[in-house]
N, C-alpha and C positions, 0 to 999 in steps of 0.2 A: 185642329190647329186654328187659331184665332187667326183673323185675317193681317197681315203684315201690312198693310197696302192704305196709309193714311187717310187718304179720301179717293177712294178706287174712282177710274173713268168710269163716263158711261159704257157700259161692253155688257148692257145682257141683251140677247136676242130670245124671240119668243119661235114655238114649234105647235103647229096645229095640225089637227089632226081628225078622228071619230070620237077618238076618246075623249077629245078636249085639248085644252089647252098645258102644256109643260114648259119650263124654264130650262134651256138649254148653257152652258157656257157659252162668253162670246169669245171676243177679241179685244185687244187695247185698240185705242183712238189710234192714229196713226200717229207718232212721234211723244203717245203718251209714255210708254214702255221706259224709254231713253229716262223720263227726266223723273218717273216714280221711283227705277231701279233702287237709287240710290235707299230713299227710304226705302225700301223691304230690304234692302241690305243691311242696313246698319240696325233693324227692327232683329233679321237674325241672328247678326253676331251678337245683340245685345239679349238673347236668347240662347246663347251656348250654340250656335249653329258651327260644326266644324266643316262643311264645305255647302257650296250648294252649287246647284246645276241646272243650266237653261238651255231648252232646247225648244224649236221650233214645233210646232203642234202638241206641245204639251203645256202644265204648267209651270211657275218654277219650284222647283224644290231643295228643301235642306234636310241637310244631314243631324239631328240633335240626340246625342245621348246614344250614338251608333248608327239611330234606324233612320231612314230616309223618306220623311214624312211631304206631303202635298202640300203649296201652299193655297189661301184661298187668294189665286189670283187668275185674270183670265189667260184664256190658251195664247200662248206667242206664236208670231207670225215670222218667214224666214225673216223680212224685212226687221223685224224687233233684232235676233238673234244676230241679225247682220251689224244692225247699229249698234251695239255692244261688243263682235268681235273688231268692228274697224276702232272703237275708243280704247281695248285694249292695245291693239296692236301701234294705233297710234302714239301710244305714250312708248309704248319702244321704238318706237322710229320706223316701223315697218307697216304702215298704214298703204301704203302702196304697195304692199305684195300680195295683198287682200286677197285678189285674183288666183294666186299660186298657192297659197295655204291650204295645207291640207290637214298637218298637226305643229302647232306652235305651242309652243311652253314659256311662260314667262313669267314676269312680277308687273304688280301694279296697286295702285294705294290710291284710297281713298280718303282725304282731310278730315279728320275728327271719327272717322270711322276704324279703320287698321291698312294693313298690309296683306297679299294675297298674292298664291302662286297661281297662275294664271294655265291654264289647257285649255286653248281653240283649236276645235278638229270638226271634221266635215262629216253630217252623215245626214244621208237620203239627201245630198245636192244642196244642204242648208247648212249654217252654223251651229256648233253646239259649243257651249263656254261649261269648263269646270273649274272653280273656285275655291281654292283649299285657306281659309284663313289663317293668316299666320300673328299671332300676337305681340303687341308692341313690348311687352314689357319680357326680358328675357328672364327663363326658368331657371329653378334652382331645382339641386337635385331631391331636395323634400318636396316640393311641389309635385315634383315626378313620380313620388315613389321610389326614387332609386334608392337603393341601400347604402347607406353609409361607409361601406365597405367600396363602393368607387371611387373615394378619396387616390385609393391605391394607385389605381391608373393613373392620376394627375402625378404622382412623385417620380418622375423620371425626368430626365435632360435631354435623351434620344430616345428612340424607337418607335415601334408600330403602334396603335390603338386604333380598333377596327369597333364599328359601331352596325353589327349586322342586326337581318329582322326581314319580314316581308314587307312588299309596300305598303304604304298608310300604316307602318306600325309606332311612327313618333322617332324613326330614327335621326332626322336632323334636329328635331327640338331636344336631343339627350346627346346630342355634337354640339348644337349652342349653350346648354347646362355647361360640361364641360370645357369649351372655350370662355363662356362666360365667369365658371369658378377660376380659370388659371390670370384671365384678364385683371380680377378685382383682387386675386388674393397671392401672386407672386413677390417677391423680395427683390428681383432681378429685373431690369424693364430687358424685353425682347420682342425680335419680330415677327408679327403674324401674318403669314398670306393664306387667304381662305380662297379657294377657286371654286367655283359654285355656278350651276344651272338651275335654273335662276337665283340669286341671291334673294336670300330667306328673311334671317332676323339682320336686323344692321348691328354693327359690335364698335361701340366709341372707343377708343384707346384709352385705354385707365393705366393698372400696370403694366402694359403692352402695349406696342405700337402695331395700331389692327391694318390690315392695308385688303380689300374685298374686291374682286374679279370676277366677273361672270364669264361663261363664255357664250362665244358669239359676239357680245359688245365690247369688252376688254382680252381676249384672249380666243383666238382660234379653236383651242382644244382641251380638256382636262388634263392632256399628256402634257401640252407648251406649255401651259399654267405651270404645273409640276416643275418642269423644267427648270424653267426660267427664274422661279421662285429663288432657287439654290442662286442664283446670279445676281439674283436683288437683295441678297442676305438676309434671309429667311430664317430664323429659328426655329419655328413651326408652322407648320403646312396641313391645311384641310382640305379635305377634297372630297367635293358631295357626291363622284361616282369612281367607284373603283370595279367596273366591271369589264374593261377592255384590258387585254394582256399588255400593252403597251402601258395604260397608267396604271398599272401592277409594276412593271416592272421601272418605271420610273418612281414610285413610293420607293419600292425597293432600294433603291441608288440613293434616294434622297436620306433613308435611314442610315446607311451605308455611309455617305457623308455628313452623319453627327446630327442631322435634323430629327424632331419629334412630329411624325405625319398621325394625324387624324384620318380615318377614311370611313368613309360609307359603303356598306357593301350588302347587296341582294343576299341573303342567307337564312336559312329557318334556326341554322343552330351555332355550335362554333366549330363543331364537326365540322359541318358541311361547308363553313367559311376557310377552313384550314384546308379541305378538298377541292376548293374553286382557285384560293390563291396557288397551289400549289398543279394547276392543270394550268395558269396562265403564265407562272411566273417561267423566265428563260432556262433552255438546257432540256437535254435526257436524260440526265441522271440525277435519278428522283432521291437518292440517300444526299445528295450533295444538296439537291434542292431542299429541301426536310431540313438537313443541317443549316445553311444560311436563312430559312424563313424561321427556326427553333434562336437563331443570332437576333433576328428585328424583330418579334413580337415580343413585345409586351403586355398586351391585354385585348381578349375582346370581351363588348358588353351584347348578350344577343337579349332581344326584348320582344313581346309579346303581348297585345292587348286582348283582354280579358272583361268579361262580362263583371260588373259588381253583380254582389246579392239581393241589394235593393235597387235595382235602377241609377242611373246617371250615366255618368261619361263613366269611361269603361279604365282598368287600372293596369299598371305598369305588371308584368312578371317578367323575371332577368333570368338570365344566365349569367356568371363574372367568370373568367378564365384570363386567371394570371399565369405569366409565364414563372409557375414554381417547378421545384422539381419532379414530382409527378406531372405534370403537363409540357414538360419539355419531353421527357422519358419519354410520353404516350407518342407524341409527333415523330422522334426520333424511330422510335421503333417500329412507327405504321400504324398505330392501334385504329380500334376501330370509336366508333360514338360510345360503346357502352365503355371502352377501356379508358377514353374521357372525362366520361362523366363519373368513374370511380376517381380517377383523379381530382377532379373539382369536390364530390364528396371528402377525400381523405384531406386534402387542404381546405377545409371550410375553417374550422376553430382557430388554426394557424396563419391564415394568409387570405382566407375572406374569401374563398372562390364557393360557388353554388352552382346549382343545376338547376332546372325549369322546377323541377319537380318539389326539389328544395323551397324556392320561392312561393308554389304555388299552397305549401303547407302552411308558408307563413301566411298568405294572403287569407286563409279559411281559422287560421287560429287567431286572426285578428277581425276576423269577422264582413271581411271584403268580400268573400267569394266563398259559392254556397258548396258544401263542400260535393255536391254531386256534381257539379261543374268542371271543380277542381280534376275528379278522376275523370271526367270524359275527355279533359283537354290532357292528362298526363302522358308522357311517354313512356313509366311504368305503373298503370296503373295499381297493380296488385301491391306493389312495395307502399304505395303512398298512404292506400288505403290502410293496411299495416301500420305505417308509420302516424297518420292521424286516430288510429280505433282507441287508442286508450285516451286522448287529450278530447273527445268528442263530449 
C-alpha cells in the first residue's frame, strides 16, 4: 500500500546494534497526527477504503476491497489516538466525558471528505477509533445488487419490512436504498420518522417529509422514538435496531396502528429473523403470536456479502420472503428453515421471493462469484451444485 500520508513528519528513528545499523518505525511529531489525519483520510476513502482503524501502538489501517491492509504511516501514540477520540466526541457534544468513555458510537463528517459512523472504545488503558464510511450520495438498488424483485416490498401502505443480515453486512445502506426509492418515487407525500444510532445517510424530503432522530441527542431510546413517532403522525417508521423485546413490540403496535415500520434486525436468515421476533415479541401463546406476526410482515430482505471472482469490493447475495401464501402457511404452522426456503423456492416465478442459494446461482451465472465459492458459502450445497452442473 502506497503511502497515504502527503508529506509524512519527521518519525524515523534509527536502531544500532553488532550487525549494524536498521531502520525502525517511529512516531508522529507531537500534534502532527491531528492535522495529517485528515489527508490519509480522505487519501482512503478516495481509495475504496470501507472503514479504517486507529489504535495506539499500531499503525493506521483500512479496510479496501474486504481485507484490511497497513498503512505506510508511523506508529500512533495514546496521546495521537486521544486527540482524535476527544475531536470525535467533541462534535457530539460529549468531549467532556472523555474521562468516562469507554465505548461510544456516533457520527461525524468531514468537509469535502464524507460522512462516518464513528466507535470510540478503550483498550490496553488507550483510545481506539473505528470508522465505518458512510457515503454521501444515497444507493439505489442496482447499485446494490438488489434484485428487482424488491420493488415488491416498497408496494404496501402498512406493515413490517425487516432488513436482517450480520453485522457489517450493508444492512443500513439497503434501509437507505429503500427509504430513498419510496422518498423520490411516491404519488402520495407522507411522513417519515427514521430513529437511528447514529444517524447514517441524511434523507432530504422530496416525496416525503423526512423528519431523522438519533438517539441519545434527539430521543432517549429506539422504543420512545417508536413510540412517539405514532404521536407525531408518522406514516413510516425506520428503526436502525430491533433487537430489544420492547422495540419489537412497539414496531408491532405501530403496524397495528396502520403504520409501514422499516427495521433492522441481527439475523443470518429470515428463518432465524422470524425465530428472534417471535421469542421477543409479548405473550405465551406462540400459535397467537405466529398468527399476529403472519398479520404485520410483509417482507424480509436477509443479505450477505460475498467474495467477487476477480477481486473488488465484495457483492450483494439476498434472500426475498414476501409474505405469500406459502410463507404465511410455513410461519403458521411452525415450519422449519428448510420448509422456508421450499416456500420462497415455489414462490420465485410468482411473487419474486428467493433463497441464498438461489441468488447465489445467479451471482456465478453472471460471472460475479467463482462457482467454488458459491458451494462453500451454500446452505445446500449438493442441490446447488446440481442446479449449476449443466449451465457450467
Amino acid at each position: 500500500v502506497s503511502d497515504l500520508t502527503p508529506q509524512p513528519p519527521k518519525s524515523s528513528s534509527s536502531r544500532s546494534g553488532d550487525a549494524g545499523t536498521r531502520s525502525v518505525r517511529g512516531t508522529f511529531e507531537p500534534g502532527a497526527f491531528e492535522f495529517l489525519f485528515e489527508f490519509l483520510l480522505e487519501d482512503a476513502v478516495r481509495r475504496g477504503a470501507t472503514d479504517i482503524h486507529v489504535r495506539a501502538g499500531d499503525v493506521v489501517q483500512a479496510r479496501i476491497e474486504g481485507a484490511l491492509l497497513p498503512l505506510e504511516t508511523p506508529m500512533l501514540t495514546p496521546a495521537d489516538t486521544r486527540a482524535l477520540a476527544m475531536r470525535v466526541l467533541d462534535a457530539n457534544g460529549s468531549g467532556e466525558r472523555i474521562e468516562d468513555v469507554k465505548e461510544y458510537e456516533g457520527s461525524w463528517s468531514l468537509r469535502g471528505v464524507g460522512r462516518f459512523r464513528v466507535n470510540v472504545l478503550r483498550q490496553r488503558s488507550s483510545f481506539m477509533i473505528v470508522m465505518r464510511v458512510i457515503s454521501d450520495v444515497l444507493p439505489s438498488f442496482e447499485q446494490l445488487n438488489l434484485p428487482r424483485a424488491v420493488v415488491h416490498a416498497t408496494r404496501v401502505e402498512s406493515g413490517l419490512i425487516l432488513v436482517c443480515g450480520a453485522p457489517e453486512s450493508g444492512r443500513a445502506t439497503t434501509i437507505a436504498a429503500l427509504v430513498n426509492f419510496l422518498n423520490t418515487t411516491a404519488t402520495a407525500r407522507r411522513h417519515c420518522v427514521l430513529v437511528e444510532q447514529p444517524i447514517e445517510y441524511l434523507h432530504k424530503s422530496q416525496q416525503w417529509s423526512m423528519t431523522q432522530r438519533e438517539v441519545g441527542s434527539d430521543t432517549n431510546s429506539f422504543e420512545d422514538g417508536v413510540r412517539s413517532a405514532i404521536l407525531q403522525d408518522a406514516d413510516a417508521i425506520v428503526i436502525g435496531a430491533m433487537e430489544e423485546p420492547s422495540v419489537v413490540e412497539a414496531a408491532m403496535r405501530a403496524v397495528e396502528a396502520g403504520r409501514l415500520v422499516i427495521g433492522r434486525l441481527q439475523a443470518s436468515d429470515a428463518s432465524t429473523a422470524i425465530r428472534h421476533l417471535l421469542h421477543r415479541m409479548d405473550g405465551d401463546d406462540q400459535q397467537a403470536k405466529r398468527l399476529r406476526l403472519a398479520e404485520a410482515l410483509h417482507a424480509i430482505i436477509g443479505q450477505k456479502l460475498v467474495p467477487r471472482q476477480h477481486g473488488g469490493r465484495r457483492i450483494l447475495a439476498t434472500q426475498l420472503a414476501f409474505m405469500t401464501p406459502y410463507v404465511r402457511e410455513s410461519i403458521l404452522d411452525a415450519g422449519t428453515a428448510e420448509n422456508l426456503n421450499d416456500a420462497l423456492i415455489k414462490g420465485r416465478d410468482q411473487y419474486g421471493t428467493q433463497t441464498f442459494d438461489q441468488s447465489l446461482a445467479d451471482l456465478v451465472l453472471a460471472g460475479e462469484v467463482a462457482f467454488e465459492m458459491a458451494i462453500k458459502l451454500a446452505g445446500n450445497p449438493l442441490d446447488l451444485e446440481l442446479q449449476l452442473r449443466g449451465t457450467r
